[in-house]
N, C-alpha and C positions, 0 to 999 in steps of 0.2 A: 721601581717600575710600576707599573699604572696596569690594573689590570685589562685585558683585553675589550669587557665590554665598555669601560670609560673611556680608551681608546676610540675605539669606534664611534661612541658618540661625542667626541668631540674632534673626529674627523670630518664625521659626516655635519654638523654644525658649521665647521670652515670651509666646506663646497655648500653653502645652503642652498645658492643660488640655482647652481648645478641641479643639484638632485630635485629641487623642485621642478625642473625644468622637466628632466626626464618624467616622474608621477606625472606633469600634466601631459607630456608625448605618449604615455603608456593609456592614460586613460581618454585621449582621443581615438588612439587605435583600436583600444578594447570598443567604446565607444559607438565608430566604424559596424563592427560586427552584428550591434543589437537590432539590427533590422532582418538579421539572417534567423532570430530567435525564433524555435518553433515550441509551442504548450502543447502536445499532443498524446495521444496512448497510440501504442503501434501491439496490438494484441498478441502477435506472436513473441515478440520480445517479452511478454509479461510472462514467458514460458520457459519451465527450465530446460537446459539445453541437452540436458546427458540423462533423459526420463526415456523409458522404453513406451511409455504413452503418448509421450508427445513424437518420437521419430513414428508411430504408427500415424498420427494426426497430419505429418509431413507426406508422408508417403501414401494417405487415400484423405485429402481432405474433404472432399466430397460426402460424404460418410458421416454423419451425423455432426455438420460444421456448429461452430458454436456462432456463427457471424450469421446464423438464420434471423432472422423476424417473423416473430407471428403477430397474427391480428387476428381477434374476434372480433365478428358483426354478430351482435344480438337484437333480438325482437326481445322488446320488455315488455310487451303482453300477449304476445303469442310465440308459435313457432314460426319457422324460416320459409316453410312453405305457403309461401306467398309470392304474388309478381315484384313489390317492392321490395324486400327483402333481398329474395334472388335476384334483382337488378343489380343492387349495390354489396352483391358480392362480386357479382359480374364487373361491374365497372371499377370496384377495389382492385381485382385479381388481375385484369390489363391495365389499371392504373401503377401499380408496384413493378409492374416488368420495365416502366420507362423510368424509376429510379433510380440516381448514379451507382453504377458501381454492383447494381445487379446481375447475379448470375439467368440469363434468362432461359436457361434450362432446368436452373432448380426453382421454378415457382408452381408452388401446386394448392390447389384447391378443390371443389367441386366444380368450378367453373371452368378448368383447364383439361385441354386433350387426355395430360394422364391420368385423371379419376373418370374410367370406365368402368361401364358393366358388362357382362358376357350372356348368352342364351344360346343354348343349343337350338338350330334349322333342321330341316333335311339336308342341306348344303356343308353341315359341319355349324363350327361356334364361329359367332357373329358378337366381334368386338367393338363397343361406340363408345365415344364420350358421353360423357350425362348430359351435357348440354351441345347441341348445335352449334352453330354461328350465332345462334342471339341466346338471352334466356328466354323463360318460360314468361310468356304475357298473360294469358288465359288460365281459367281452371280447370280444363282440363289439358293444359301444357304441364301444370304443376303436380295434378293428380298423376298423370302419368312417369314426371321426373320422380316424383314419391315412390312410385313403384318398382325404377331402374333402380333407383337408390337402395332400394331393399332386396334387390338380386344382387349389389354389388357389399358386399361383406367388411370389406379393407376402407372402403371408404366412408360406410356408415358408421364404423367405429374410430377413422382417425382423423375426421373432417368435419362431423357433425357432431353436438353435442347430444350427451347420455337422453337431455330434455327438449332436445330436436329444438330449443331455442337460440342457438349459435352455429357460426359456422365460422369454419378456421381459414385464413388465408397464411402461407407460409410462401418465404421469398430466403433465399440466401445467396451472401456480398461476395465478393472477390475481393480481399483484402487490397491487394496491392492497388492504388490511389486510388482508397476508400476516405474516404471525409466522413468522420461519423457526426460532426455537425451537421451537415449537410443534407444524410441520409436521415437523420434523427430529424431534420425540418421537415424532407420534402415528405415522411410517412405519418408525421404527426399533420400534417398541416390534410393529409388527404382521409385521415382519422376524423379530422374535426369539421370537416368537409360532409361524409358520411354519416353523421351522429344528427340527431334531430329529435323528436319529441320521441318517437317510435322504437330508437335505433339508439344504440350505444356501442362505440368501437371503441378497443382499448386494444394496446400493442407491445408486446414485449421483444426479448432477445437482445444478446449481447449488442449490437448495435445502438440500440435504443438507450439503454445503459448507457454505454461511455458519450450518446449522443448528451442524454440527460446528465450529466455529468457537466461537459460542456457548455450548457446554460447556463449555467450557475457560473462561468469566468467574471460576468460584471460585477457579480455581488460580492466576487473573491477580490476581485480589483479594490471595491470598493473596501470591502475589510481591511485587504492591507494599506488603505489610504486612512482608516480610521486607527488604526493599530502603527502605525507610523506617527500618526496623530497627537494620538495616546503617550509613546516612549516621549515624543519631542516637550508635550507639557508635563511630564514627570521629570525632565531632565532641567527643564526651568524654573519649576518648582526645585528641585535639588539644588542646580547651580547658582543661581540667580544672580547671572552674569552673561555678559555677550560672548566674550572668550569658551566660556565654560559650555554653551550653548555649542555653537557654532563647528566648535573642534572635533563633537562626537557625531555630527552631522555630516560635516565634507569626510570625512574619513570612512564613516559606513556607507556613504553613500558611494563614495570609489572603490570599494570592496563591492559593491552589488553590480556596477559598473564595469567594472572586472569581470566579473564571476557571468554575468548575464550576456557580455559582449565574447567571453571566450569560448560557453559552449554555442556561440553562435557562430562563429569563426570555424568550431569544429562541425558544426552541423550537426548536433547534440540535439534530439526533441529533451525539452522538460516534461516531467509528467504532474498533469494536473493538480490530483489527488494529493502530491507532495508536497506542494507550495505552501503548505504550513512549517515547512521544515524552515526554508531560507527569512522567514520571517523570523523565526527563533535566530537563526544565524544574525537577522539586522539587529536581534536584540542584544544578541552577544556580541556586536562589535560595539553597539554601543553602552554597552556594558565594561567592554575593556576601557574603553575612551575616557570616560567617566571617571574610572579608577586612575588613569594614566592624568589625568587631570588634576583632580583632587592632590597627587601625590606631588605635582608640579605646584601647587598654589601653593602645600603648605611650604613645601620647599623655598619657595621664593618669598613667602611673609618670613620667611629665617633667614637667607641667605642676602633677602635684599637686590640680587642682582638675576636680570631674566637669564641671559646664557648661562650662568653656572647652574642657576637651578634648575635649565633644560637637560644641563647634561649630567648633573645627580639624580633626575629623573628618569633617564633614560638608561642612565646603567644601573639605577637602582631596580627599575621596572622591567630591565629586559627578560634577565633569565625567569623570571616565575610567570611574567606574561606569555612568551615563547612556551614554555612548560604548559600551561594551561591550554592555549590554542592546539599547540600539538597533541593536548589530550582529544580535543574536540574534532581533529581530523581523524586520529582514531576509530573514533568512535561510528566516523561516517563514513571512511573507506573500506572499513573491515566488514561491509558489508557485498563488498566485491565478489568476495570467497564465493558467494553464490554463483552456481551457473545461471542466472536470469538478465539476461541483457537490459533490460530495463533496472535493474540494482544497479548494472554495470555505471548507465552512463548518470543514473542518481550519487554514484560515489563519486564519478566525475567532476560534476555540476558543482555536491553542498560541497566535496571534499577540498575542490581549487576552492570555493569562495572563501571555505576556513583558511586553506593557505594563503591568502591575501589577506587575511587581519594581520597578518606578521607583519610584512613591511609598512600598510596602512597603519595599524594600530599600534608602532614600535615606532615609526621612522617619521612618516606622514607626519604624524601629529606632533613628534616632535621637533618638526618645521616648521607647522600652523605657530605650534605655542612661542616658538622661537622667533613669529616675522611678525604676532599679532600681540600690541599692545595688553597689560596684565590688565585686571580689573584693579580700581583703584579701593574697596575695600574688602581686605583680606583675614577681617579679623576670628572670623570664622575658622580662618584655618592657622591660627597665628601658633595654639599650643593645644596640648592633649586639653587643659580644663576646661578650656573656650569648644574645644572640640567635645565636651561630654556634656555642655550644655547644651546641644544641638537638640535635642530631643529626652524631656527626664523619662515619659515612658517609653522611650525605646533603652533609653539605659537603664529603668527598671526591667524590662525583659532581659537583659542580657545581663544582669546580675541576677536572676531569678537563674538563668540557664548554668553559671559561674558555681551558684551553689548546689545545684543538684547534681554538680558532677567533679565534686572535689571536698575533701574534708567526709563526714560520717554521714553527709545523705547521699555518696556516695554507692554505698550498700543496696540501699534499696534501691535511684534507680536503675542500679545495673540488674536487681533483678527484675524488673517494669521492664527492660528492656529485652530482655532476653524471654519472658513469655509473653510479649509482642512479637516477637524476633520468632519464636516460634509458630504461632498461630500467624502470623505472614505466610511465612513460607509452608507452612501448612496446607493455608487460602489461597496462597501462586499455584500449590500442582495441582491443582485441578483444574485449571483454565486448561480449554478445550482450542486445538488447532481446527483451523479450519472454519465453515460457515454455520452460525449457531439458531438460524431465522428461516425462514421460507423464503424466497428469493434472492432478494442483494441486499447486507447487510449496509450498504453504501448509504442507503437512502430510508427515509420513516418508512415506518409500516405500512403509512396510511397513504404512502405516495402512489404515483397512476400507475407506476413502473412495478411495485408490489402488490398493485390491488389488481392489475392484467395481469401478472404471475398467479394468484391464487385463483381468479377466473378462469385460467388455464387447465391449471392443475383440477380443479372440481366438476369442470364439463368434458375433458379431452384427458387421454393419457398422461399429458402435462408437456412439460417444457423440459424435463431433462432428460437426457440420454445418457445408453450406455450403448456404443458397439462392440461388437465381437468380429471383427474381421477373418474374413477367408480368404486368403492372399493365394493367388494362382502363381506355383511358379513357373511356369512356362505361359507370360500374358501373351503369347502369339499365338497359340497350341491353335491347328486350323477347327476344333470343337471346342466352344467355349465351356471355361472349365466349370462355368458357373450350370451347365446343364448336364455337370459328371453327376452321375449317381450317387458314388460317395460324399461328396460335397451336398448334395442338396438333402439327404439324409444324416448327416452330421450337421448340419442347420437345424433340420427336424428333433434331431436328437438334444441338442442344446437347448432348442427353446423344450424341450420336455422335462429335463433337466431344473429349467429353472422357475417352471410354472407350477411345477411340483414340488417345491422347496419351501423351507419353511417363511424364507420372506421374498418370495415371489416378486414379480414387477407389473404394475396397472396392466401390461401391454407386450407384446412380443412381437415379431414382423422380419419376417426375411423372405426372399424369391420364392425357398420351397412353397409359403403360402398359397399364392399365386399358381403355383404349378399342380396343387392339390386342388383348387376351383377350377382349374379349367380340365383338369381331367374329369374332375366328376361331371363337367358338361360334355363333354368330350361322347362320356360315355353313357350316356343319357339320361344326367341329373343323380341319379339316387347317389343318397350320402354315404350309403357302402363304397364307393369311388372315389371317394376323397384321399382315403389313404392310395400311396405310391407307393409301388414296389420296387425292388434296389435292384432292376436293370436297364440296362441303356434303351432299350425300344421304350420302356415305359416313361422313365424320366424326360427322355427326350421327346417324344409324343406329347406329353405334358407344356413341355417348353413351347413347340411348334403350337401348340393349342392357344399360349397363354399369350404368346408374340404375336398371334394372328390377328393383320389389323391394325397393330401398332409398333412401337419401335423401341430398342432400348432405351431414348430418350427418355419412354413411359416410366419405365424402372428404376428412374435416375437414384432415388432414394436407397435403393436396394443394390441396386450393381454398378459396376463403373460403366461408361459409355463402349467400352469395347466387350463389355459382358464375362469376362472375365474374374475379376475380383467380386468378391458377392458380403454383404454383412449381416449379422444377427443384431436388431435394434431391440432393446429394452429401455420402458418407458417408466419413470419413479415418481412418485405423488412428489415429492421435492429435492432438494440438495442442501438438505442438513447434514452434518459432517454425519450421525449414526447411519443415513439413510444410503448415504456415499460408502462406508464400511461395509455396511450389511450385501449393500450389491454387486461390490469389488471382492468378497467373499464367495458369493453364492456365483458369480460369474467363474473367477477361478476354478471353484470344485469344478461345476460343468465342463470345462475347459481340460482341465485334470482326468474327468471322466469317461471325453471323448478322445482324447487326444490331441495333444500338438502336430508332430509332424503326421504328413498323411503323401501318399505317392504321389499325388499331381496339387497338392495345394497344402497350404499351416496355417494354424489355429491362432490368431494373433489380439493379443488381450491389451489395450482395447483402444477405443477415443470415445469422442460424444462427450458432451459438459460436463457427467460423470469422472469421466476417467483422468478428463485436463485439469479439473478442479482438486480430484484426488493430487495428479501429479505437482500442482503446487503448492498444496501443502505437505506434501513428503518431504520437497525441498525445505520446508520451514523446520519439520523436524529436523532433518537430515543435519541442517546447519545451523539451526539455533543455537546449539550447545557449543558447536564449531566457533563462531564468530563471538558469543560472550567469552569462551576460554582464551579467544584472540585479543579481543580489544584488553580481559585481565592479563595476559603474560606479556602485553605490549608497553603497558598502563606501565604495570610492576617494573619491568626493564627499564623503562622510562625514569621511574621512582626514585628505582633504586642507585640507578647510576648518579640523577643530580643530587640525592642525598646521600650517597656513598655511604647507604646502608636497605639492605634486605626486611628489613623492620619496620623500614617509613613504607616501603612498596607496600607490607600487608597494612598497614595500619590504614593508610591510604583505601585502598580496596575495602577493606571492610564493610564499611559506610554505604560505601556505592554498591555494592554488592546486595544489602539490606534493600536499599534504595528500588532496585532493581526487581526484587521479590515484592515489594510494595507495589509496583507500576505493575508487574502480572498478577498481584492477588485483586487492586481495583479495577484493572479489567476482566477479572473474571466476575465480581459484583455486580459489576457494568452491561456485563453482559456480551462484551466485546472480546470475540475469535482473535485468534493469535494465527497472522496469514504475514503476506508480503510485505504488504503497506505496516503493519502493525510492528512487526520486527524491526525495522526500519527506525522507526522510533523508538521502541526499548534501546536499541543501539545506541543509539543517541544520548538516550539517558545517564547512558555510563558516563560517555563521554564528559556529558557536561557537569554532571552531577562530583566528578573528580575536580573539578577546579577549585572547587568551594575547598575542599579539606587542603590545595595546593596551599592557599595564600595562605589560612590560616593554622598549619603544623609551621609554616615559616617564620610568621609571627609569633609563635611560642618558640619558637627557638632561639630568638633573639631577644624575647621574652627573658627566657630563663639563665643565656650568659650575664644579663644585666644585673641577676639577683645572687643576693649572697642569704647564708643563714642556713635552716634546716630542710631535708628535704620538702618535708610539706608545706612550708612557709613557701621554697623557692618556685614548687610547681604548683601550687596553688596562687600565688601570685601571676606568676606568667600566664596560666586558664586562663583568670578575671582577666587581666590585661590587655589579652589577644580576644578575647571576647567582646572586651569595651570598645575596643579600635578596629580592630579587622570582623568581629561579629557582625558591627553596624552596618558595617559594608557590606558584608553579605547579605543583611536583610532590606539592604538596600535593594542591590542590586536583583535579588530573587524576588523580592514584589516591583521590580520594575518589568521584570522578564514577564509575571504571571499578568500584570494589566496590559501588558502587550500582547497576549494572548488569547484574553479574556474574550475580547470583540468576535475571535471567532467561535468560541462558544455557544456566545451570544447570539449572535446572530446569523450564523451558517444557519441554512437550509437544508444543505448536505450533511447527513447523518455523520458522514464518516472525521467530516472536518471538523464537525462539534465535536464528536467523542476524543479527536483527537489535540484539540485543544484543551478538553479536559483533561486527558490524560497528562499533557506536557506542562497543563498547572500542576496537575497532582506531583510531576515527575520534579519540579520546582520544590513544591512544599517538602516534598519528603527529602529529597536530599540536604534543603537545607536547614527542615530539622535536624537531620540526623548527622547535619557536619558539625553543626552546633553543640550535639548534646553527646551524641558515640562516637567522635574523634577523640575529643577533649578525656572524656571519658577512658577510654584505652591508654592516653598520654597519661591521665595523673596514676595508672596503675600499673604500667609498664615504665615509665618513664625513662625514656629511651637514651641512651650515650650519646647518640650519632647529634642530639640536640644541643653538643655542648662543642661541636666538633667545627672544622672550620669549612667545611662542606655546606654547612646550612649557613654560617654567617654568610657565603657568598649568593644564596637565596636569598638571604633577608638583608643584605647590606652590611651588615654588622660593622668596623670603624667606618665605612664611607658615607652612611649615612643612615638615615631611618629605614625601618622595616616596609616592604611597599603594601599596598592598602589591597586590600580584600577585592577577588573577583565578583 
């Protein structure tokens, strides 16, 4: 009886016709879909879903949104007060309200209704906006706007800079059909509009970001058209044949086809930032190919005839090719576990396109090779000696690696490895979660996007927030709760709290402010009336004082539109992970101090960039350890079941494991946070980093029933062996991976895509040093049963044919 997988392909060999039929029906259809593909970031999805920060973020988004923009207009050799200047804040401030996607009640400047000043009359307090219907033309329009400005307190400190040489415009988006292309053009484009010899405007905010992000698709396009480039002349240099060409081509390229047309079909956005990942994927299909290839040529310079050697090829290849790709979906759906809907549909996307190298890279190609004439010289692949002439210094490296891990130099590198092994993982725990830079780690230091972040930060409170929300619970109560007593003195008391602590914040701001300025007008000026006293005529008087004139509109920043909910805003020099600690600290005590529950309203901790940036990086903690213990006890199960032993799972794992600690000790060297995106790719690592130690523990296995003699004789032999033939191929294939990489290294612009192109070289190098030298290594010292058993002959072939060639 024929075992099942020779079966099968030489089933599917006698429908060839058939099944080719169907692949090209499957991939017209997928096909179909690729017009439906959307590249997008949808920012709440980049959110975890079970964070007590982010349901506060859902339920008052209003409230220190992170989808704000700001914009400085600075005079580079004066101050602002001037008629040019104040024109074109003027004309910025109503220009950004006709932005798509604009909230046009949250844009505020010195140019808009709600940055007023107040003055006590005999009539009571007289509330105006700083500016009229026009600005200020004259100098004495300007002289006198200089003077409102300096009765008005909240705005000289949150609108104008410490050096009266800028002025802030802020605007915030409505998510829902937000285009951050779009937005990211039409505020850049009124930036650069604005800017002139005099004048320099620079703009940040989450929008701006992902907009800037989004410029950079052509040169992503471009990369992957140069890194496609790259694999197809490394693959002809390899093959140097039409066949051998051709077959790792159409088969990755319906695997992308697939993968691109299905989450189009589902209405799947891709996320930008990621699109380094599926490129590793086209490397990896064409990486199977290759192998599935090679295994086929030499098959048929021996067998002489193309179908039988399609189909010794294909049951030789199935089960350790299947084995490998299923590590690689591992590796990329385990990262599901997260509550981040954007993980979600990235497990989605890379994790079906792994599932399609199965039948592509098993079936597919063993169609192509079966319908497409052999190359007529095969002599390359005719026997192992022809085969070790391929390259003397690549078979001198891989008898360099043979001897230091077998026989008495042994000893030593096991100890070279092991205080590597430890000063690794020594150098991984100290990589820091979270954002390790002043702004967006995304992008160089030196980009506009970073250098208008720290512009921010050193003339204005800055750009990042922290709220403290007062949640009303009764929003209907006929007196808003936002003008109870208790409430507006529990605001008072928190920001007291927190400006008296040891690490303080640039800035503090809630309605009480506002209620304390206008009572001291109220009451005629003296600053002994600033403080409010805890009862209702007083508080409320306050209110009547401060609303007089204007509307909750005015307030929009501090309360919600029905007045109601009210927030405690805190402002931090930046959002480096210690800066995010310290102020999620010192907000808590406060929080703690005052109390949570209170009779007409709670204490609700928190939102603002602060608190959403804390919350997804907790999730990194939270799951990091989750998801590597997943993709190893999945890995091991895996392992263990096709080698019908417990001992290959750890031996297996080991490696990568190492591997793994490698990839977070370089990005802590690097300099690069351990966040969303970043885990994503550790992930990954494991994944792929396990194939390498697949092919070749299987090649020593089939290795060492061939040998007879002493022990050391037999597992030292089988090392070299499986070194010489399936090592090559590993080092094949891992500098094929790493020059399809490389380009965007190279040549990214985007910070984040460079380092992670480096990273996923690094994650290359080290796993397949270390399949190389700490597999092999572990085998000649355990030297394992399960290698002698008929478990692993039916991985490596053992009677039906040769052992299959190295991922």
């Amino acid at each position: 009886m024929y075992p099942l997988r020779l079966r099968l392909a030489r089933w599917t060999l006698a429908h060839r016709k058939a099944a080719l039929l169907v692949f090209v029906l499957l991939t017209v259809f997928f096909a179909l879909g690729l017009p439906r593909v959307q590249v997008k970031t949808v920012f709440s999805e980049m959110l975890p879903q079970d964070d007590p920060f982010v349901d506060v973020y859902r339920d008052h988004p209003g409230f220190g949104s992170p989808l704000t923009v700001m914009a400085v207009i600075r005079h580079r050799d004066g101050d602002i007060y001037n008629p040019e200047t104040l024109r074109k804040v003027w004309d910025f401030t109503r220009a950004i309200d006709r932005a798509p996607s604009v909230d046009h009640e949250q844009i505020l400047s010195i140019a808009t209704e709600k940055a007023r000043y107040a003055e006590a009359t005999p009539d009571g307090i007289d509330m105006r906006p700083l500016m009229s219907d026009r600005p200020p033309a004259t100098v004495e329009e300007v002289a006198a706007l200089r003077a409102r400005v300096a009765d008005a307190s909240q705005v000289r400190r949150f609108l104008i800079s410490r050096d009266e040489q800028s002025a802030l415009v802020m605007a915030t988006f409505i998510e829902e059909g937000l285009d951050y292309a779009e937005v990211f053009s039409f505020v850049n484009d009124l930036a650069e509009r604005a800017t002139d010899e005099r004048h320099e405007v620079q703009v940040a905010g989450m929008p701006i970001l992902i907009g800037t992000v989004y410029g950079f698709e052509r040169q992503m396009v471009l990369i992957s058209v140069v890194t496609i480039g790259v694999i197809v002349l490394a693959l002809i240099f390899r093959m140097r044949n039409t066949v051998g060409v051709l077959t790792p081509i159409i088969t990755s390229a319906t695997a992308a086809i697939w993968a691109f047309g299905f989450v189009g079909w589902l209405a799947i956005s891709v996320e930008p930032l990621l699109m380094v990942v599926p490129l590793l994927l086209t490397a990896r299909s064409f990486s199977h190919s290759v192998q599935f290839t090679e295994r086929y040529f030499e098959l048929y310079a021996e067998l002489g005839d193309r179908r039988k050697a399609v189909e010794q090829t294909m049951s030789v290849m199935m089960v350790p090719s299947v084995l490998g790709i299923i590590t690689d979906i591992l590796g990329i759906v385990v990262v599901a576990i997260a509550p981040i809907p954007a993980m979600l549909r990235h497990a989605i996307f890379c994790g079906m396109w792994a599932v399609w190298l199965i039948p592509t890279g098993c079936v597919l190609i063993s169609l192509l090779l079966a319908s497409l004439p052999p190359p007529r010289d095969l002599r390359r692949f005719r026997d192992r000696k022809a085969a070790k002439t391929r390259g003397a210094v690549l078979q001198a490296l891989l008898g360099a690696a043979a001897n230091l891990v077998t026989g008495r130099a042994a000893r030593g590198t096991t100890a070279v490895i092991v205080i590597l092994a430890v000063a690794t993982v020594v150098t991984a725990s100290q990589i820091r979660i979270g954002n390790p830079v002043e702004g967006s780690n995304l992008l160089p230091e030196d980009s506009a996007f970073n250098t208008a972040v720290r512009a921010i930060n050193r003339g204005f409170p800055g750009v990042n927030t922290l709220e403290i929300v007062l949640e009303a619970k009764n929003p209907n109560a006929d007196i808003p709760t936002s003008q109870r007593p208790d409430l507006v003195m529990t605001a008072l008391e928190l920001q007291k709290h927190l400006e008296g602590g040891r690490h303080p914040p640039r800035a503090t701001l809630s309605f009480a402010d506002y209620l304390a300025e206008a009572n001291r007008l109220f009451n005629g000026g003296h600053p002994a009336w600033s403080a409010l006293n805890a009862t209702d005529n007083s508080v409320q008087g306050a209110a009547v004082a401060a609303l007089l004139g204007s509307s909750a509109k005015s307030f929009g920043h501090v309360l919600d539109p029905a007045m109601q909910h009210a927030t405690v805003s805190l402002w931090y020099a930046d959002n480096k992970q210690e800066t995010v600690d310290r102020a999620l600290a010192a907000a808590r005590a406060a929080v703690e101090a005052v109390g949570v529950d209170h009779p007409e309203f709670r204490v609700r901790l928190g939102t603002g960039t602060i608190a959403l940036q804390d919350a997804m990086n907790r999730v990194v903690a939270r799951y990091e350890p989750v998801i590597l213990l997943g993709i190893n006890v999945s890995i091991f199960l895996l392992c263990t079941f096709a080698y019908r032993s417990m001992l290959a799972g750890v031996l297996l794992l080991v490696p990568v494991n190492l591997a793994n600690q490698g990839l977070l000790a370089a990005m802590h060297l690097l300099g690069v946070g351990l966040d969303v995106n970043t885990l994503i790719v550790a992930a990954i690592g494991v994944g792929v980093g396990i194939d390498y130690g697949i092919y070749l523990l299987s090649r020593i296995c089939e290795e060492v029933q061939r040998r007879t003699g002493d022990d050391d004789a037999r597992w030292g032999g089988a090392i070299r062996a499986a070194l010489s033939t399936t090592g090559g191929a590993i080092l094949f294939t891992a500098s094929m991976m790493m020059l399809a990489i490389f380009p965007w290294y190279l040549m990214a612009d985007l910070k984040f895509v460079a380092d992670m192109g480096l990273l996923l070289m690094a994650i290359m190098i080290i796993n397949m040093v270390l399949s190389l030298l700490v597999l092999p290594l572990l085998v000649w010292w355990l030297r394992p049963a399960f290698a002698q058993r008929y478990g692993c002959e039916s991985l490596g072939g053992g009677a039906e044919g040769p052992a299959p060639a190295a991922h």
